[in-house]
C-alpha positions as CSV (number, residue, x, y, z in Angstrom):
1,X,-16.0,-7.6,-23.3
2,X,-14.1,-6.9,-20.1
3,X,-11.3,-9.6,-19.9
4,X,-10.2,-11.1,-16.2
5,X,-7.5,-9.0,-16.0
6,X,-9.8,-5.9,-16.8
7,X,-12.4,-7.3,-14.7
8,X,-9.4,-7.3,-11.7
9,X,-8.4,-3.7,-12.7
10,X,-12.0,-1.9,-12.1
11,X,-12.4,-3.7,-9.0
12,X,-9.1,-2.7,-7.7
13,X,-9.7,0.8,-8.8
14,X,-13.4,0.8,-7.0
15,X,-11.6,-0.6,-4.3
16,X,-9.0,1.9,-3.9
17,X,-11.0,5.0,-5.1
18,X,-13.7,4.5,-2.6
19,X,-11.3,4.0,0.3
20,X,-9.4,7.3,-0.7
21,X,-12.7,8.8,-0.8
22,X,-14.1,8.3,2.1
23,X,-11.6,8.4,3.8
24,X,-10.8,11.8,3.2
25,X,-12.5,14.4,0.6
26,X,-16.0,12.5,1.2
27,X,-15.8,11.9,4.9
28,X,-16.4,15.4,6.5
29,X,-19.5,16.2,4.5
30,X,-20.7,12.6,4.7
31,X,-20.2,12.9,8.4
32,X,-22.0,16.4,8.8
33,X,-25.0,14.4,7.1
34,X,-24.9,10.9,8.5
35,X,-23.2,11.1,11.9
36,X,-20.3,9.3,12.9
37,X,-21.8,5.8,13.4
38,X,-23.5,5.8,10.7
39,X,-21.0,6.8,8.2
40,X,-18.6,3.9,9.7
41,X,-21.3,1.6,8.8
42,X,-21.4,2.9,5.2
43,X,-17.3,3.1,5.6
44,X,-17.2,-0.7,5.8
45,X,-19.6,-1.6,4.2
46,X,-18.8,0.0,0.7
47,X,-15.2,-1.7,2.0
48,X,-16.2,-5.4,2.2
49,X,-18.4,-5.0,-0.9
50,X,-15.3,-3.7,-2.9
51,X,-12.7,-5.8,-1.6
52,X,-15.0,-8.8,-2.1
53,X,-15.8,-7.7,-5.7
54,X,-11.9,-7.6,-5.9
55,X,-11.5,-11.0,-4.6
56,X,-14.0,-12.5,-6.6
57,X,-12.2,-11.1,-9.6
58,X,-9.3,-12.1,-8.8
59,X,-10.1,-15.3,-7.9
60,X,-12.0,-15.7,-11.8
61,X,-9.2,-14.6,-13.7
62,X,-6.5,-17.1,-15.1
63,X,-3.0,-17.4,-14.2
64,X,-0.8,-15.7,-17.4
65,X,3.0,-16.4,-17.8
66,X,5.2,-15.1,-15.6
67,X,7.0,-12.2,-16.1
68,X,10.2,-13.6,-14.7
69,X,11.2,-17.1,-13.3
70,X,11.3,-17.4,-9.5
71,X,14.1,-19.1,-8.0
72,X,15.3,-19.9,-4.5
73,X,16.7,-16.4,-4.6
74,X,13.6,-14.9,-4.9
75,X,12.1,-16.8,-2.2
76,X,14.1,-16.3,0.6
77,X,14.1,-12.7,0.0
78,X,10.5,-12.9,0.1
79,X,11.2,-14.8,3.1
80,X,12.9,-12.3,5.3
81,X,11.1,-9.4,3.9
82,X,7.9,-10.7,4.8
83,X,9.2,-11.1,8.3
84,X,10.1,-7.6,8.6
85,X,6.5,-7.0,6.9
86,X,4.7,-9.0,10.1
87,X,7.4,-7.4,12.8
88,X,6.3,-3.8,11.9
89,X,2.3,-5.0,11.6
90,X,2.3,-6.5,14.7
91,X,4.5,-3.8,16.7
92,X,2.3,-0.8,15.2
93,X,-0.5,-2.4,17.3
94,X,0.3,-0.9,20.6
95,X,1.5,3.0,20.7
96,X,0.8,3.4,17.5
97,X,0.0,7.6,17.9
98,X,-1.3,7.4,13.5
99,X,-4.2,5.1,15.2
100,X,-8.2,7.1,15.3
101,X,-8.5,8.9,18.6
102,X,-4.6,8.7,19.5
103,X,-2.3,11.9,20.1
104,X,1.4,12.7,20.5
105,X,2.5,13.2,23.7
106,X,5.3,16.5,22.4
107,X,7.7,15.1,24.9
108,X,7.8,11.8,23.9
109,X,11.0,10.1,24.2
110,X,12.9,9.3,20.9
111,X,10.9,6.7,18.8
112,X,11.9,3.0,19.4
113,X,11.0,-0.2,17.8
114,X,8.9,0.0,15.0
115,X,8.4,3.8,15.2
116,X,12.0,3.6,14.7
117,X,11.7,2.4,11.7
118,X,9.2,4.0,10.3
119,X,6.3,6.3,11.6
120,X,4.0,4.7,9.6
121,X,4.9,0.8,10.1
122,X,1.5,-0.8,9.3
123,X,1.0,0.8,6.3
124,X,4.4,-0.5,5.4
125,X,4.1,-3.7,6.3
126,X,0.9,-4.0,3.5
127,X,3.2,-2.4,1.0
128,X,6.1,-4.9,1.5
129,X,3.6,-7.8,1.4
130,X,2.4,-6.5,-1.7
131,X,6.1,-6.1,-3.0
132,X,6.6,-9.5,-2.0
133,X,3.5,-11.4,-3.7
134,X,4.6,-9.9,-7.2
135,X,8.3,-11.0,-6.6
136,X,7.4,-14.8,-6.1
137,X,3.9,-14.9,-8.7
138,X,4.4,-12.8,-11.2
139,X,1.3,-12.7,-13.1
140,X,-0.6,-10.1,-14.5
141,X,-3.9,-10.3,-11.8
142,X,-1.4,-10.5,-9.3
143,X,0.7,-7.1,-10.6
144,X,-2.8,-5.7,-10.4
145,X,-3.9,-6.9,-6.8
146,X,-0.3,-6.1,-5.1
147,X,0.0,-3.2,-7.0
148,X,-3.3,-1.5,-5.9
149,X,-2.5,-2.5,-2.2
150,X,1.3,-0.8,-2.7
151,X,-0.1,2.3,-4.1
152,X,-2.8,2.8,-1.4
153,X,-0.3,1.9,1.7
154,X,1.9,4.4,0.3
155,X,-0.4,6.8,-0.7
156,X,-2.1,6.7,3.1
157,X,0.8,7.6,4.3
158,X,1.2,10.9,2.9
159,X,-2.4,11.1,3.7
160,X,-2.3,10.1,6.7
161,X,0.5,12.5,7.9
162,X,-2.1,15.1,6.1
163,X,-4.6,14.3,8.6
164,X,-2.9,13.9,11.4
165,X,-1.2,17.5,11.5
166,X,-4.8,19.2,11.3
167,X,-5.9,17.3,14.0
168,X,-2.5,17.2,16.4
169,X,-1.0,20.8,15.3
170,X,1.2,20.4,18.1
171,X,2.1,16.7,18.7
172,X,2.1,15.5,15.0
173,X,5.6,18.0,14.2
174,X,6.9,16.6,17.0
175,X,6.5,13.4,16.0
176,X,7.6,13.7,12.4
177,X,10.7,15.6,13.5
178,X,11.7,12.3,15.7
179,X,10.7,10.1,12.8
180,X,10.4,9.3,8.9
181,X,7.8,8.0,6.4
182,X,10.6,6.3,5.0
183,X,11.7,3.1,6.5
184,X,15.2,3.6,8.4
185,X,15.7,6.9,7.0
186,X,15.6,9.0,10.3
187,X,18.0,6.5,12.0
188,X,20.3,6.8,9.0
189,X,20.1,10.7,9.7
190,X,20.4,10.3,13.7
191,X,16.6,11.2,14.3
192,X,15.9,7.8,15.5
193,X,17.6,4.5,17.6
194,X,17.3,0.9,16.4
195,X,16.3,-1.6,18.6
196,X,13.6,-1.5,21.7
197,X,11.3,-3.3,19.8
198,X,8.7,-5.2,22.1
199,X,7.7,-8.8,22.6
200,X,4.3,-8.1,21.1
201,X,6.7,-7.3,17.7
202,X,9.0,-9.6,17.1
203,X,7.7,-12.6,19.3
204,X,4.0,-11.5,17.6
205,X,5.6,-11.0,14.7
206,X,7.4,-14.2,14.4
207,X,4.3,-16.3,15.1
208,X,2.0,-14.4,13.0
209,X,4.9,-14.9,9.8
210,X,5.2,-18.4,10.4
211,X,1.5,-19.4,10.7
212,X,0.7,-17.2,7.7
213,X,3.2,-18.7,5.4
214,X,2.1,-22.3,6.5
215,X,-1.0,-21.1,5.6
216,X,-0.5,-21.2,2.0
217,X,0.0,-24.7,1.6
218,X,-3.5,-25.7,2.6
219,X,-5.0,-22.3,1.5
220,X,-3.5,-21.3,-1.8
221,X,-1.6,-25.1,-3.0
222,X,1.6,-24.2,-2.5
223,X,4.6,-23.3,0.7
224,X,5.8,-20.2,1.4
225,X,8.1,-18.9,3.4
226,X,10.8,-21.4,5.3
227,X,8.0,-24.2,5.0
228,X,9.4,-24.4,1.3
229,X,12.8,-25.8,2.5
230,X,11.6,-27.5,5.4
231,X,8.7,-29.3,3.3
């Protein structure tokens, strides 16, 4: 009999192996069949009914013992980290050129802001949240959960590069010659200028990191984030 953990790990695999499915080997030939609209409608679908699946399991299985104790330390790295997490959600929101339907303009100016960063920033921003949830609970349905939403950010972003250069030949090597999957590594190598970063990122940003983490008092039974300290 499938424990809760196990019963965590197939649905995060379902989840995971479906979305990588469709959203690439599966989605031409579904598409040649089905038609656009239709295939978004099985797109989501099969995505709420695994992520659901996923949170029902997750939500069934029993806390373990932590791996490691979690300290103050712990938490205000989580802290800040999960700021940077909402900054480079929010700011990939507008401009974002790895969005459906959006292409490179090849004489772009030097990326800015969150682009910066990181050509793919919302991608990252659900892999530091992950990285940050394991940090603070440590448990083995939460390893499994964070894990699964690490490895698929990450993953897509390889991908999604993929994608992108067969459909923007021209713009996409622009693009990826101005920037770098990895966070800070093309300014590090002069590629790329900190700073410019919008309103709608860090203002956004700011609002959406403190609502969230207040959130979790009422939602989950414990504070997160400065709410911790301030009580």
């Amino acid at each position: 009999m499938i424990d809760g953990a196990g019963m965590v790990l197939a649905a995060a695999v379902a989840f995971v192996g479906t979305h990588l499915a469709l959203s690439h080997p599966l989605r031409r030939p579904l598409v040649s069949v089905l038609g656009e609209k239709a295939f978004a409608g099985l797109y989501s679908l099969v995505a709420v009914v695994t992520l659901g699946a996923l949170a029902w399991a997750y939500s069934a299985a029993p806390a373990t013992e932590p791996a490691w104790a979690v300290g103050d330390g712990l938490w205000g790295l989580a802290t800040v980290a999960m700021l940077v997490a909402s900054i480079l959600l929010m700011g990939s929101l507008i401009g974002n050129p790895a969005l459906p339907g959006a292409r490179v303009q090849v004489a772009m100016t030097p990326a800015r802001g969150v682009y910066g960063v990181t050509r793919h920033p919302m991608l990252w921003s659900f892999a530091i949240w992950g990285g940050c949830h394991i940090m603070v609970w440590p448990i083995t349905k939460n390893f499994i959960l964070c894990g699964a939403i690490i490895f698929l950010s990450l993953v897509g972003t390889a991908m999604q590069d993929r994608k992108k250069m067969l459909l923007d030949p021209l713009g996409w090597p622009a693009w990826q010659a101005r920037t770098s999957a990895l966070p800070f590594l093309a300014i590090a190598q002069g590629r790329a200028r900190f700073g410019g970063f919008g309103p709608h990122a860090v203002l956004g940003g700011t609002v959406v990191w403190l609502a969230a983490t207040w959130a979790h008092s009422p939602l989950a039974g414990w504070p997160a984030g400065i709410w911790r300290w301030l009580g």
